[in-house]
Backbone bond lengths (Angstrom), bond angles and torsions (degrees), N, CA, C in turn:
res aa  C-N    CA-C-N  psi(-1)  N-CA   C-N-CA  omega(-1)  CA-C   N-CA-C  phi
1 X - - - 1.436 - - 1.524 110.44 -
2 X 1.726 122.53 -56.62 1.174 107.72 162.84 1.452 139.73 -56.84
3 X 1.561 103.56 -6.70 1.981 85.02 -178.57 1.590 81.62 -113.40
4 X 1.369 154.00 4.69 1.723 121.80 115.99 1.563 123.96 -22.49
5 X 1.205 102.31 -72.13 1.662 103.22 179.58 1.318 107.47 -47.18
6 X 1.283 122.86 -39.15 1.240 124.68 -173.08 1.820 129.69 -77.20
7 X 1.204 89.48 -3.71 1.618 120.14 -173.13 1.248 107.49 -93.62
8 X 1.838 104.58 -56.28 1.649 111.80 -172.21 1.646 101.07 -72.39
9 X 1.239 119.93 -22.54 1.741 116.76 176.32 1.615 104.69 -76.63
10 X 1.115 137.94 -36.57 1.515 124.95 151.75 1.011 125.22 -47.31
11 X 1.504 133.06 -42.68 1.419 132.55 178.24 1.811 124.55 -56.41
12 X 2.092 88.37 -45.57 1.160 88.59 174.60 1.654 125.43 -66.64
13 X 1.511 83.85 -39.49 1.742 88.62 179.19 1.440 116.08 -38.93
14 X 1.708 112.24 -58.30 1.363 119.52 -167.32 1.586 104.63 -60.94
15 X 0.854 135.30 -31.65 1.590 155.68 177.77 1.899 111.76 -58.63
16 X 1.163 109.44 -60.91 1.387 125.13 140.77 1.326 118.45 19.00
17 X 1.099 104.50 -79.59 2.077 111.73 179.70 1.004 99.10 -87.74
18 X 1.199 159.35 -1.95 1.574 152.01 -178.28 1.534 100.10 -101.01
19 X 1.304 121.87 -22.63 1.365 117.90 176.42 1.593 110.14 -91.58
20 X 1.517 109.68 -31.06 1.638 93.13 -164.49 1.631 79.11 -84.87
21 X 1.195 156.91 -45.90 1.375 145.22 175.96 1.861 108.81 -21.36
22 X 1.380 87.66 -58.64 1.687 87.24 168.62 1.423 147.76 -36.64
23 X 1.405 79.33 -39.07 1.824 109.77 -155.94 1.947 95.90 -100.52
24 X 1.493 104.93 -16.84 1.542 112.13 164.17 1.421 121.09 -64.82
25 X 1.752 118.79 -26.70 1.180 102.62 -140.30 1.752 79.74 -100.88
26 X 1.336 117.64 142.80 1.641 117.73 175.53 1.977 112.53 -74.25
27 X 1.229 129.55 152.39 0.906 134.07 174.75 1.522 113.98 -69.92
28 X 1.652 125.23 131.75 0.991 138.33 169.65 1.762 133.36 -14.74
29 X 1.207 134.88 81.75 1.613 133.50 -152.42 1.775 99.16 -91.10
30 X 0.872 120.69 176.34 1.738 137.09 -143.41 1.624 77.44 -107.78
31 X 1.234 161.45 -12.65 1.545 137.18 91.11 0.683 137.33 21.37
32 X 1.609 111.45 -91.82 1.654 114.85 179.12 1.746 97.02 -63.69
33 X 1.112 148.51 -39.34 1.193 122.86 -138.98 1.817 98.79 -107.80
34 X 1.441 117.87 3.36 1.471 114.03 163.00 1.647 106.32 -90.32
35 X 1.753 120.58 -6.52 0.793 127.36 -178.21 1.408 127.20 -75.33
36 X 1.310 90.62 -33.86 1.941 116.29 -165.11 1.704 89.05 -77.89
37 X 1.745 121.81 -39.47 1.370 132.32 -126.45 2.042 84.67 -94.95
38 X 1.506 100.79 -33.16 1.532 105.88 -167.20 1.329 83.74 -84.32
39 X 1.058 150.47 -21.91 2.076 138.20 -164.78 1.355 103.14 -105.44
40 X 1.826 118.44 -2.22 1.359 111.33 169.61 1.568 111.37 -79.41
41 X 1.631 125.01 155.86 0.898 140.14 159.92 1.537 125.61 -21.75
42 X 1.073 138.05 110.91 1.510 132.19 169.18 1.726 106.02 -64.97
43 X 1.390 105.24 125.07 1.571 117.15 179.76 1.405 105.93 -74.71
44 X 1.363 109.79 151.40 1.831 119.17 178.07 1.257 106.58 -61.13
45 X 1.437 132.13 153.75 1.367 118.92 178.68 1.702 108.31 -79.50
46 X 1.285 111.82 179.25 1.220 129.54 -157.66 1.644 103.45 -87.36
47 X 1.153 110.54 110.84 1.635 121.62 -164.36 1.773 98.73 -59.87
48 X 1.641 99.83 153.48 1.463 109.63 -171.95 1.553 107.33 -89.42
49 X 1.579 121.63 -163.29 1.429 107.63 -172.42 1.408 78.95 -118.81
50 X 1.327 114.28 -172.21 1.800 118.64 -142.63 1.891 65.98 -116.44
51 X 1.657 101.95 136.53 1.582 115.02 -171.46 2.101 103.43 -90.42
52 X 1.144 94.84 144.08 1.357 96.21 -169.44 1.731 118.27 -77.70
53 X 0.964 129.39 134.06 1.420 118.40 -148.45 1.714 105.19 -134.35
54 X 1.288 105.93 46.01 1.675 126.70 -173.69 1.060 86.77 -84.13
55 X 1.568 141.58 108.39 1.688 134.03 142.29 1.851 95.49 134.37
56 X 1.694 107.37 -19.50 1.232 100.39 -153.44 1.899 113.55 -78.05
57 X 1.090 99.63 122.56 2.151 114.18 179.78 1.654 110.12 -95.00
58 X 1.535 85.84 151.60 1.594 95.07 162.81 1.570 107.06 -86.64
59 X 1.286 91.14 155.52 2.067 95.22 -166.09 1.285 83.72 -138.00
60 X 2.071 118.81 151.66 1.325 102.72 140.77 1.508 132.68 -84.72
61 X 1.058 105.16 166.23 1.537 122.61 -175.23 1.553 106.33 -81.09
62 X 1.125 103.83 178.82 1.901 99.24 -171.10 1.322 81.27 -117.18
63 X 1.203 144.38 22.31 1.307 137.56 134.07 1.670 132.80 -90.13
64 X 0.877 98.61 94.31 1.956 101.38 -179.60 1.894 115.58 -29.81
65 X 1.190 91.03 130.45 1.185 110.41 -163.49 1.599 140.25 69.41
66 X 1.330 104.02 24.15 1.141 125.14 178.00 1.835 135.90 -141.04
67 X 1.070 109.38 153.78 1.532 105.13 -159.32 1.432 111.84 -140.52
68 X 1.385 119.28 143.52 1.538 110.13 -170.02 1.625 94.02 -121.80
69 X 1.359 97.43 160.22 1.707 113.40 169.58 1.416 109.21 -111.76
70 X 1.659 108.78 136.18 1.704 124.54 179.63 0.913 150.24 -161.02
71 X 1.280 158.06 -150.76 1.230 153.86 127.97 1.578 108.13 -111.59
72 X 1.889 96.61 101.04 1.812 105.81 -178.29 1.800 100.48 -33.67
73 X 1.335 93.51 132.99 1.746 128.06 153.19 1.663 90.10 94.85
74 X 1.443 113.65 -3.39 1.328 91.50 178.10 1.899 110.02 -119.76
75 X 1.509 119.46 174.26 1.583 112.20 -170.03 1.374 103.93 -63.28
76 X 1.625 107.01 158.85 1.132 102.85 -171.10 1.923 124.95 -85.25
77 X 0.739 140.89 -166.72 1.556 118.16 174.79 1.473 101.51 -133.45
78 X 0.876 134.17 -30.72 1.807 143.89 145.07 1.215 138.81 -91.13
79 X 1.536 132.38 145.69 1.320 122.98 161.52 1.569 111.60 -138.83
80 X 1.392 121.83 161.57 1.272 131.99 -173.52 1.417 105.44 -142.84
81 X 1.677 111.69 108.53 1.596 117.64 169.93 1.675 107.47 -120.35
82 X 1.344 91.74 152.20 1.259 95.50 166.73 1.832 116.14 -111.69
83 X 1.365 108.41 135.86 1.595 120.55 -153.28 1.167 111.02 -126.25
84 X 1.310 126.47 -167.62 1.451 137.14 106.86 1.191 158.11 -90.45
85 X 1.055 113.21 116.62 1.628 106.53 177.72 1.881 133.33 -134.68
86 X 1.193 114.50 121.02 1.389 119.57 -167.92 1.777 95.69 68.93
87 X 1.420 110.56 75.71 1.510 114.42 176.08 1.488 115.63 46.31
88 X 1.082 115.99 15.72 2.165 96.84 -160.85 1.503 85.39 -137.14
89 X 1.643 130.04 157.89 1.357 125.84 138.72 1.022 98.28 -45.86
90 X 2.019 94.86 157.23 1.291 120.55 160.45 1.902 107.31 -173.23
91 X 1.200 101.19 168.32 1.160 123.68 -178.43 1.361 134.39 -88.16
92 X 1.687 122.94 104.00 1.715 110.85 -150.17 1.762 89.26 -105.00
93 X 1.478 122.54 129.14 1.062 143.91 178.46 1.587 112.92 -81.14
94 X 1.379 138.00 96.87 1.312 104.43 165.37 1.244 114.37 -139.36
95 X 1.211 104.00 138.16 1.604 119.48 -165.90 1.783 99.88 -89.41
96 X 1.548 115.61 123.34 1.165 105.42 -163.58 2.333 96.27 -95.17
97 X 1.479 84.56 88.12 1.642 75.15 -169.63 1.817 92.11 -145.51
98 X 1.589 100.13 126.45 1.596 90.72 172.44 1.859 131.02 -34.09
99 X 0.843 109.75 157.21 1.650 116.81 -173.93 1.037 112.77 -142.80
100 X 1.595 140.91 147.96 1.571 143.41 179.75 1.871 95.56 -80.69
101 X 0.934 120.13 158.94 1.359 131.67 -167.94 1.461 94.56 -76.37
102 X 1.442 137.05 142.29 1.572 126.70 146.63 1.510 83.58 94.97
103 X 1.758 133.64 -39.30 1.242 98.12 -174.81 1.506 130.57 -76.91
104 X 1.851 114.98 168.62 1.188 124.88 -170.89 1.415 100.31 -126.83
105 X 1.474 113.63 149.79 1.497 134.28 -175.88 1.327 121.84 -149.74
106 X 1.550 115.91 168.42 1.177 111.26 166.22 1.509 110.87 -100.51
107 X 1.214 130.94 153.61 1.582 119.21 152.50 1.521 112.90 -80.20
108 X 1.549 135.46 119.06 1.105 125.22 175.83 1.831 107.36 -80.52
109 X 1.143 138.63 107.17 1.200 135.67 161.54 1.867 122.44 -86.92
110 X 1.358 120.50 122.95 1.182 133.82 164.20 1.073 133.77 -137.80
111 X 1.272 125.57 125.98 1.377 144.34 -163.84 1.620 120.21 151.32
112 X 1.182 126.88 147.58 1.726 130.53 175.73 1.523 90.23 84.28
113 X 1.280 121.66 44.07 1.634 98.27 163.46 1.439 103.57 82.10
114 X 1.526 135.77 0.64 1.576 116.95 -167.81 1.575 100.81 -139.63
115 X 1.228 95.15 -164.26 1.564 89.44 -163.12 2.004 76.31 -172.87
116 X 1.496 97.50 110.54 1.722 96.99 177.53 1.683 116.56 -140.40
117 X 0.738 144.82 137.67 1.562 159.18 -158.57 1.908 101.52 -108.53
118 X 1.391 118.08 108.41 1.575 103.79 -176.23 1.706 91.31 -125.07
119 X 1.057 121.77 140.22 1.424 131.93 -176.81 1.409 105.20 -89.76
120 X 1.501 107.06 130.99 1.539 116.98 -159.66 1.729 109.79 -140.26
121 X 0.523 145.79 96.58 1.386 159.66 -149.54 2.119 106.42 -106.72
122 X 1.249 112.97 132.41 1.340 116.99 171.01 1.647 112.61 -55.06
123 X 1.143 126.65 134.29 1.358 129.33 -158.50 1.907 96.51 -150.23
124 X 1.837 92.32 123.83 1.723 74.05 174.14 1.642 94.32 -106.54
125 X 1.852 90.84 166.77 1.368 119.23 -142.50 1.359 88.63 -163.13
126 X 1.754 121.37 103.05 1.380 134.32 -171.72 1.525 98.96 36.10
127 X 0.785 134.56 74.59 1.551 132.24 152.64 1.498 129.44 60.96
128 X 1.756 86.26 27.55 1.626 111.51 -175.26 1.824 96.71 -119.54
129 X 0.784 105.47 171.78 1.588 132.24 171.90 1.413 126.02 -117.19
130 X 1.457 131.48 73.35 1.502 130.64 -160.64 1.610 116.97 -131.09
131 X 1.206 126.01 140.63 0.790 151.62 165.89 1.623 111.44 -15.15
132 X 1.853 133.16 104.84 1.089 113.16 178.41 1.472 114.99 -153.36
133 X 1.528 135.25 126.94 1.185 116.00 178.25 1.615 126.13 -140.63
134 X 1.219 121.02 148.22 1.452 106.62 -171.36 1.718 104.73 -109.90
135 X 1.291 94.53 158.04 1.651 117.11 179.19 0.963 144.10 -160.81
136 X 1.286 132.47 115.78 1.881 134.98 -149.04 1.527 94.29 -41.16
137 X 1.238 108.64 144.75 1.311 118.77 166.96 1.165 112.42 -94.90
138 X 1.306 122.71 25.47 1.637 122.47 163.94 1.648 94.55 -122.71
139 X 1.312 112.04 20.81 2.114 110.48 -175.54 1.908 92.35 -92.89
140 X 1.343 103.37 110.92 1.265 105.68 178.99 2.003 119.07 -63.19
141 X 0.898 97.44 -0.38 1.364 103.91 176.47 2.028 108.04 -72.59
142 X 1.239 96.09 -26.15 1.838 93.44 170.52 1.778 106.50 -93.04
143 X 1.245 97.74 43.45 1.787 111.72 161.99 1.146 118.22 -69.21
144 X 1.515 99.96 -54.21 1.191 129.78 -177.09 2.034 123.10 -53.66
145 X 1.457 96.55 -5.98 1.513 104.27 -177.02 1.572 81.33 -117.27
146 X 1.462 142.50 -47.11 1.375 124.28 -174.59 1.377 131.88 -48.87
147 X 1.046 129.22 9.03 1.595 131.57 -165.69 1.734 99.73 -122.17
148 X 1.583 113.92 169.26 1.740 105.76 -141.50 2.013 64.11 -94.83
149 X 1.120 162.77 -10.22 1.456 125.73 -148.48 1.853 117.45 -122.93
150 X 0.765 97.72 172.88 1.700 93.38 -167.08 1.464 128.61 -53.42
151 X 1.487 103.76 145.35 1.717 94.52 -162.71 1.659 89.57 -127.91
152 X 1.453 91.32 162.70 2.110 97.76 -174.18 1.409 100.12 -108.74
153 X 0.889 157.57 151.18 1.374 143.53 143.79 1.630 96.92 -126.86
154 X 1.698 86.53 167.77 1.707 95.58 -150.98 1.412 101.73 -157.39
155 X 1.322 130.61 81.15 1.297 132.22 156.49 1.785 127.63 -104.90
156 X 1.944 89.61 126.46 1.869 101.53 -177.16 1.287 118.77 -16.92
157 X 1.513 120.32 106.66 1.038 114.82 151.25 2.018 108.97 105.23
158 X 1.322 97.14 -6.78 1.927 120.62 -177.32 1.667 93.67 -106.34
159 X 0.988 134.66 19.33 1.579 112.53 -160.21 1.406 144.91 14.30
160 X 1.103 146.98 167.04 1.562 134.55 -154.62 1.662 91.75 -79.50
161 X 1.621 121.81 151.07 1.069 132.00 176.03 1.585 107.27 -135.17
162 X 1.170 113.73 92.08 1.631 119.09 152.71 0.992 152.66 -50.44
163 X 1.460 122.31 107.56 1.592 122.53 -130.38 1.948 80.26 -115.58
164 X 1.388 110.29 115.44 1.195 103.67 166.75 1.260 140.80 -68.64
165 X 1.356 134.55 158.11 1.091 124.92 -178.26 1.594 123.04 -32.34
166 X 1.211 140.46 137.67 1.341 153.96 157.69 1.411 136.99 -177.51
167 X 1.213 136.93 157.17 1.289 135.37 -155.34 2.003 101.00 -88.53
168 X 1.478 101.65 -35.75 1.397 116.23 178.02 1.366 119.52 -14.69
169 X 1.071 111.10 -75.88 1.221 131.53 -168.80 1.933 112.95 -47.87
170 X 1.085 98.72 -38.59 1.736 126.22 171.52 1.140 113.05 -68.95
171 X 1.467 127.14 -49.78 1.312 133.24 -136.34 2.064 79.15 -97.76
172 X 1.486 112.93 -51.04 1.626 111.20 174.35 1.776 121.23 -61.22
173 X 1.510 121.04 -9.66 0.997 134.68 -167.50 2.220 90.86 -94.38
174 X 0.752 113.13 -69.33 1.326 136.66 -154.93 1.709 87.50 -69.79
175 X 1.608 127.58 -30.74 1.299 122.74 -170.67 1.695 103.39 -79.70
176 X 1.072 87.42 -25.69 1.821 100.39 -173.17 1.427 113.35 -90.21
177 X 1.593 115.16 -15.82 1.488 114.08 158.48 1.404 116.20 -69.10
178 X 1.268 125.22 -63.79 1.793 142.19 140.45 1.406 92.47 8.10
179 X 1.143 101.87 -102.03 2.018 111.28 -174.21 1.371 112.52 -15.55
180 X 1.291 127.71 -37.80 1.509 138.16 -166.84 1.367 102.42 -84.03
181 X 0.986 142.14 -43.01 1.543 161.03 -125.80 1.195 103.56 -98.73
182 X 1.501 130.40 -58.31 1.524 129.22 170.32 1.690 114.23 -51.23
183 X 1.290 107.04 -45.77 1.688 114.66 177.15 1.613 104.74 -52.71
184 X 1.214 116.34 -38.29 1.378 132.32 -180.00 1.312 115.43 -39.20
185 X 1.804 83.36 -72.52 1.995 100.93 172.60 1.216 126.29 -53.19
186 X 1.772 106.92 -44.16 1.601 128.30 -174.83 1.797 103.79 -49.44
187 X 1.414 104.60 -51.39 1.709 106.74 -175.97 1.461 103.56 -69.53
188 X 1.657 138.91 -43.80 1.509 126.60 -178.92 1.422 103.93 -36.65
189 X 1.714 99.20 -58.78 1.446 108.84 -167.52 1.411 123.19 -25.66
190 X 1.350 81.66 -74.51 2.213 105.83 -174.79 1.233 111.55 -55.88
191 X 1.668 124.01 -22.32 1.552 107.66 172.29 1.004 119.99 -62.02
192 X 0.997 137.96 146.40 1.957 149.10 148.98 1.473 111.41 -60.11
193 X 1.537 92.43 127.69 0.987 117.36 175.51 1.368 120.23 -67.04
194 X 1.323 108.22 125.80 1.969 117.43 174.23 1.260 107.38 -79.62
């Protein structure tokens, strides 16, 4: 029984400095904890509801080669240009829907038989932050907008946007492949013949 007692008085002993270490450190002040609260992570903002798209057309834009999606007299919620980018046509996506600064996404597109993933990145645009992405206009993944029937698209945090039936979207896709095509021929041409 005594070298128990004598056991549990070693334990405590060794125990000893690990407690008054404890008993050093002061409890947490309204300081530290606006401190911890400002070095935490900023949360994504609070995703929108998917906009209702009863009436809404492709229109052109008063910019050549480009076309917006809407409901006439009101902003548009999509656009589709045809551009350049990295030397080649291509196709600039933009989803007219707030975006967190720095963030990156996919656009999920479905409809016409396809199912395509287009990488879309926050882009500011007059002093907004929106949704925008480019893509060869020979990247068969914008198939999925060439066909006459309704397509969903769906980017984090933009809610799904339903692009109604129309040929539009195709008819600007396929014009902007065209455009590429003569440059095509123009370079066979000018090579020399072996």
């Amino acid at each position: 029984m005594a070298f128990a007692k004598v056991r549990l008085m070693r334990q405590f002993l060794m125990l000893l400095p690990v407690l008054a270490l404890a008993g050093c450190k002061p409890p947490p002040t309204d300081a530290d904890i606006a401190a911890s609260e400002a070095a935490a992570p900023v949360s994504p903002s609070e995703p929108i509801d998917s906009p209702d798209t009863e009436g809404a057309i492709w229109a052109d834009s008063q910019e050549a080669g480009r076309i917006l999606y809407g409901i006439p007299g009101e902003p548009p919620l999509m656009a589709l240009a045809c551009g350049e980018a990295n030397g080649q046509p291509s196709i600039r996506l933009t989803r007219y829907a707030l975006a967190d600064r720095g963030a990156q996404a996919f656009a999920a597109l479905i409809g016409n038989g396809h199912i395509s993933r287009i990488p879309v990145d926050a882009t500011e645009v007059e002093g907004a932050s929106i949704w925008q992405g480019d893509i060869p206009a020979s990247d068969p993944k914008l198939e999925v907008l060439t066909g006459s029937r309704e397509v969903g698209v769906t980017i984090p945090g933009a809610g799904r946007l339903v692009l109604n039936r129309s040929s539009r979207p195709g008819e600007l896709i396929e014009a902007c492949r065209a455009a590429a095509e003569p440059d095509a021929e123009a370079s066979e041409d000018a090579a020399p013949a072996q």
